[in-house]
C-alpha positions as CSV (number, residue, x, y, z in Angstrom):
1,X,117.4,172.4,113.5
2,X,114.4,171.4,111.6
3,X,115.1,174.4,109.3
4,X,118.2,173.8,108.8
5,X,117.6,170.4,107.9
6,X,115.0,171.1,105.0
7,X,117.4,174.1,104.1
8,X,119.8,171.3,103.0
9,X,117.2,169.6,101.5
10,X,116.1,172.1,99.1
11,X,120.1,173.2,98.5
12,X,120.4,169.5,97.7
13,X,117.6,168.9,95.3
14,X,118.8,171.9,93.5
15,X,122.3,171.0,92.9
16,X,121.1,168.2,91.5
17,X,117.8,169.3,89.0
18,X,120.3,172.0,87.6
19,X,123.3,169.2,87.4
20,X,121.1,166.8,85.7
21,X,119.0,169.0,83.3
22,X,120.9,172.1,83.5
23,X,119.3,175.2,82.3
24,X,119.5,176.0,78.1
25,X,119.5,179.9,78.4
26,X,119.4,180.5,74.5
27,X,115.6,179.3,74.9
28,X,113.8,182.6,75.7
29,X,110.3,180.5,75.2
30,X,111.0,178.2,78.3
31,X,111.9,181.5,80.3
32,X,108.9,183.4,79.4
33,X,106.7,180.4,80.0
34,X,108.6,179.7,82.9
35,X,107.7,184.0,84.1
36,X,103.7,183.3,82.6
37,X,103.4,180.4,85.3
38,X,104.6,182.1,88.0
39,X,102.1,185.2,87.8
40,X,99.1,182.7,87.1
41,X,100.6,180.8,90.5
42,X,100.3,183.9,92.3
43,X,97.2,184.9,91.0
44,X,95.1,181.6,92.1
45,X,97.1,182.1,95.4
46,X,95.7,185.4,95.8
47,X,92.9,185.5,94.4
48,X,91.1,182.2,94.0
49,X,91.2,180.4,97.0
50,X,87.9,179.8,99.0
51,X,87.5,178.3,102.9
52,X,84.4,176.3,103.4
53,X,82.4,174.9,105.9
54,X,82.9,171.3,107.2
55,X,81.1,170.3,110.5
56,X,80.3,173.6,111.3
57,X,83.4,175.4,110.9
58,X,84.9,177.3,107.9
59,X,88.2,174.8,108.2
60,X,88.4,173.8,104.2
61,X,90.5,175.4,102.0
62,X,89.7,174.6,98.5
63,X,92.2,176.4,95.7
64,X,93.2,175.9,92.3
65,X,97.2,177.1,93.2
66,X,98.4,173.9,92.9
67,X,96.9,173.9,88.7
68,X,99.7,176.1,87.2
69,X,102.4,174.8,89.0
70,X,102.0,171.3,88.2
71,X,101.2,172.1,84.1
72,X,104.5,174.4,84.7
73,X,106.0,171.3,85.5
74,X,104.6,169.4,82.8
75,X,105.7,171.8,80.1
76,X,108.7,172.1,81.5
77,X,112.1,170.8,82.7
78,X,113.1,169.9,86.7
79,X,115.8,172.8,86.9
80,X,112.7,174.9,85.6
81,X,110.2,173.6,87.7
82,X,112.7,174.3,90.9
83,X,113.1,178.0,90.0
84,X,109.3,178.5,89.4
85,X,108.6,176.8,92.7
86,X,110.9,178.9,94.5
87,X,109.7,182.1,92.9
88,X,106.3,181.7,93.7
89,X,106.7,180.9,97.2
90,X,108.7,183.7,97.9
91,X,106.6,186.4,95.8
92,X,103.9,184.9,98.0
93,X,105.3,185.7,101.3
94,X,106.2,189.1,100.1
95,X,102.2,189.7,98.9
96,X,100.8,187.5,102.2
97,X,103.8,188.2,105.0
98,X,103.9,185.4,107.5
99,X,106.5,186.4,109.8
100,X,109.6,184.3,109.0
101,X,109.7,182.0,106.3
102,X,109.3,177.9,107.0
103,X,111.5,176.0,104.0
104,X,109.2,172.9,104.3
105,X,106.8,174.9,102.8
106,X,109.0,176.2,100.3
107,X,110.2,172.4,99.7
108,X,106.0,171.7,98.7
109,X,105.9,174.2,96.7
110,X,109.0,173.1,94.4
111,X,107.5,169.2,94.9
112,X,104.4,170.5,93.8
113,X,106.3,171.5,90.3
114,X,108.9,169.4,90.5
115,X,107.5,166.1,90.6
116,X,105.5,166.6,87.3
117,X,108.4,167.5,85.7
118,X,110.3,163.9,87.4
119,X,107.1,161.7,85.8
120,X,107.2,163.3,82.7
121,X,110.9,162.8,82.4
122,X,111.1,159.2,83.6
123,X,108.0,157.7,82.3
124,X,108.2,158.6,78.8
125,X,109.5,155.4,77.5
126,X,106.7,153.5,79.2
127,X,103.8,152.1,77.8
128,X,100.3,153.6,78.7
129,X,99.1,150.5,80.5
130,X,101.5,150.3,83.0
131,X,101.4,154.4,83.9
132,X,97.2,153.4,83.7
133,X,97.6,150.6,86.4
134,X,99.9,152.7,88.3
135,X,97.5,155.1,88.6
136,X,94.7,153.0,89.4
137,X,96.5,151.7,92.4
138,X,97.2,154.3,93.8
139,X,93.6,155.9,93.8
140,X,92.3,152.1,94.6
141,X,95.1,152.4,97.8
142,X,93.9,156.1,98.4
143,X,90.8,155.5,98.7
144,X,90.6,152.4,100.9
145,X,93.3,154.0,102.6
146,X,90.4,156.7,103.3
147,X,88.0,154.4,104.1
148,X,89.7,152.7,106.8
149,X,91.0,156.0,108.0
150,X,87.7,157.3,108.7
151,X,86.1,154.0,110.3
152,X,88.5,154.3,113.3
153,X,88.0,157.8,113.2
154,X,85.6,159.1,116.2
155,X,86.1,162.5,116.2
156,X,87.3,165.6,114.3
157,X,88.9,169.2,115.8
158,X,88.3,172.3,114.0
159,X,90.0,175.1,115.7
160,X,87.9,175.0,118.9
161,X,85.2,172.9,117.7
162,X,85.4,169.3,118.5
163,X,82.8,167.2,116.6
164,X,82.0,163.4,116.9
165,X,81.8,161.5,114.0
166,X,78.5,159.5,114.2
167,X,78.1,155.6,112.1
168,X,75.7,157.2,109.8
169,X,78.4,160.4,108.9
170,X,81.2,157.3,108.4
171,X,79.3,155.0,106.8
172,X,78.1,158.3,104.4
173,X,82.3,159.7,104.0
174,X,83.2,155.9,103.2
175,X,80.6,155.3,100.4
176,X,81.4,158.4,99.0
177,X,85.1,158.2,98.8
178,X,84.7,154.7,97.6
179,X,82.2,155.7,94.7
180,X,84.0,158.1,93.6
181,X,87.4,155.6,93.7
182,X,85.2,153.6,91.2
183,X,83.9,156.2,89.0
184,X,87.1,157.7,88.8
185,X,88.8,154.3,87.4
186,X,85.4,153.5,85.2
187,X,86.4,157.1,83.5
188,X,89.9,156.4,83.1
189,X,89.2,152.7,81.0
190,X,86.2,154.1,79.5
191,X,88.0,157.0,78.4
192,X,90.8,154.3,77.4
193,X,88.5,153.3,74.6
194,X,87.1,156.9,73.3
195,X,91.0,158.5,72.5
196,X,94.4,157.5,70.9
197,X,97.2,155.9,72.6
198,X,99.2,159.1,72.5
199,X,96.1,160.8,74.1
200,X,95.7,157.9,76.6
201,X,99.2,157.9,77.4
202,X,99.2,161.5,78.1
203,X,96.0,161.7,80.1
204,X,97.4,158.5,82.4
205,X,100.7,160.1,83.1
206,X,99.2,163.7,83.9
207,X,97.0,161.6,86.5
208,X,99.6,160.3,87.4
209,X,101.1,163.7,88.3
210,X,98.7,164.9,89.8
211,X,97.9,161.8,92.1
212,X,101.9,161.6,93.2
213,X,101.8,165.6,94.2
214,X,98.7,165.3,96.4
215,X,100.2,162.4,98.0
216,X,103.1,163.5,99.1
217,X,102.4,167.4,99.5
218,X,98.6,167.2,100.5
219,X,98.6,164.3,102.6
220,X,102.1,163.9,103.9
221,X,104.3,166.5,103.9
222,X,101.6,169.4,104.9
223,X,100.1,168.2,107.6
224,X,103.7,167.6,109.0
225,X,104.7,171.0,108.6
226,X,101.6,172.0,110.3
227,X,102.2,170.0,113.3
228,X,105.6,171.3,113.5
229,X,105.1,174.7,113.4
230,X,101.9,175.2,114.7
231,X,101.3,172.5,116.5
232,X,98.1,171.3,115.2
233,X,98.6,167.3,115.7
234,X,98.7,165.5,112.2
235,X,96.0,163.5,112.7
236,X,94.1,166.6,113.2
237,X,95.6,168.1,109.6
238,X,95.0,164.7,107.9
239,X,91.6,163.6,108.6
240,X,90.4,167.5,107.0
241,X,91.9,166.2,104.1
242,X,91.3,162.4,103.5
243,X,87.8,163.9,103.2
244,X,89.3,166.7,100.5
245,X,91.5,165.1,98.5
246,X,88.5,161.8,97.8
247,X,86.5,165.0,96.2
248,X,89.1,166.8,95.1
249,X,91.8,164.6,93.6
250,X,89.4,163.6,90.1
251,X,88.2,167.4,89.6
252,X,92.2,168.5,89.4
253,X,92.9,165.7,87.3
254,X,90.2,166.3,84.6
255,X,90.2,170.2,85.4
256,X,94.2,170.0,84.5
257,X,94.1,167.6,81.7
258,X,91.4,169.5,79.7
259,X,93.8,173.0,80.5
260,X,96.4,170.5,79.4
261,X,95.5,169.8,76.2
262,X,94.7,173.6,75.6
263,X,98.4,174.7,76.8
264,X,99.3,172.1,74.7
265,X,97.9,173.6,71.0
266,X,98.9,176.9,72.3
267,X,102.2,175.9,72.5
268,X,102.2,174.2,68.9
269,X,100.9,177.5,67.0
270,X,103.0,180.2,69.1
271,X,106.3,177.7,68.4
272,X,105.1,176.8,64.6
């Protein structure tokens, strides 16, 4: 039922992406940007993804995947962004076979490219500021969110290992998710001051991108899917990574802007 259900899902938001910015097949660059994306998705997939330890058990999985799909969707249109979503989930499972597929992880990966695509398109006409305090909120949310999260937390299951959470280890995760919450925002209005409104503008939607995908793919939908296919309670999935995403989340933003900006003058000569 559940399959059947995000089936309809991912039927539906593709009726509409193509509906509302339908395809223009004359322009062989968006195609072969579109086919350049994909094999750099399956690539980091492949081939750069690490596990790491955390409490004593390799349970961490740290990957730069997520990087070409969300510039794809930058770059690019929704009705884009669906097809290169779709293609690189399914060349995955042919290259890693999983038995048989589960859509909701087909529906993360399309989000994961989509929803770039969805800011981009939508929050064009608005001004800098406001796409700056959005984003500030919702690392300032994300990160007392975190906090609290792990203060009521007493213990975290890795696989077999069960380890409890002691006052100095929260008190430790909280300050450091709340540093870097302040860092991050101390960067984005001193940066505010060092580059042009077109620059600032740009860098505050791409966070702003990359902050929506992690939220609802990292930290909602994911740790569903887990629990519904595997069982592992999501709880379980989501206190593994609270503690990721406070590390992760500014390194992809800055990371992806600075690839950004490079795609970006790349673009400009090749279409010049």
């Amino acid at each position: 039922m559940v399959q059947i259900i995000l089936a309809i899902l991912i039927i539906a938001l593709g009726f509409y992406v193509f509906y509302a910015y339908p395809i223009d097949r004359k322009n062989v660059m968006n195609l072969v940007l579109s086919a350049i994306f994909i094999i750099i998705t399956v690539i980091c997939k492949r081939f750069f993804t690490i596990m790491i330890p955390l409490f004593g058990s390799e349970s961490l999985k740290i990957g730069i995947e997520y990087l070409p799909l969300m510039l794809a969707g930058y770059f690019l249109s929704p009705s884009y962004a669906f097809i290169i979503g779709l293609c690189c989930d399914f060349i995955g499972l042919i290259l890693v076979p999983t038995g048989f597929p589960f859509f909701g992880f087909t529906l993360v990966m399309i989000l994961v490219c989509v929803i770039p695509s969805f800011v981009k398109q939508h929050f064009k006409d608005i001004s800098e500021k406001k796409v700056r305090y959005l984003v500030e909120i919702l690392i300032l949310v994300l990160g007392i969110g975190a906090s609290i999260y792990i203060y009521f937390l007493d213990q975290i299951s890795i696989s077999e290992t069960v380890h409890v959470l002691t006052q100095t280890e929260k008190i430790t995760l909280i300050s450091i998710c709340l540093a870097l919450v302040v860092v991050f925002i101390m960067i984005l209005r001193l940066l505010k001051k060092q580059i042009n409104e077109e620059e600032a503008k740009e860098f505050s939607t791409w966070a702003l991108c990359v902050t929506l995908v992690e939220v609802v793919c990292t930290l909602c939908l994911t740790p569903l899917w887990l629990d519904i296919m595997y069982g592992i309670p999501f709880v379980v999935s989501l206190c593994i990574r609270v503690i990721k995403e406070c590390a992760v989340l500014p390194i992809e933003i800055f990371i992806g802007y600075t690839l950004l900006k490079i795609l970006k003058r790349i673009f400009i000569n090749v279409r010049s």
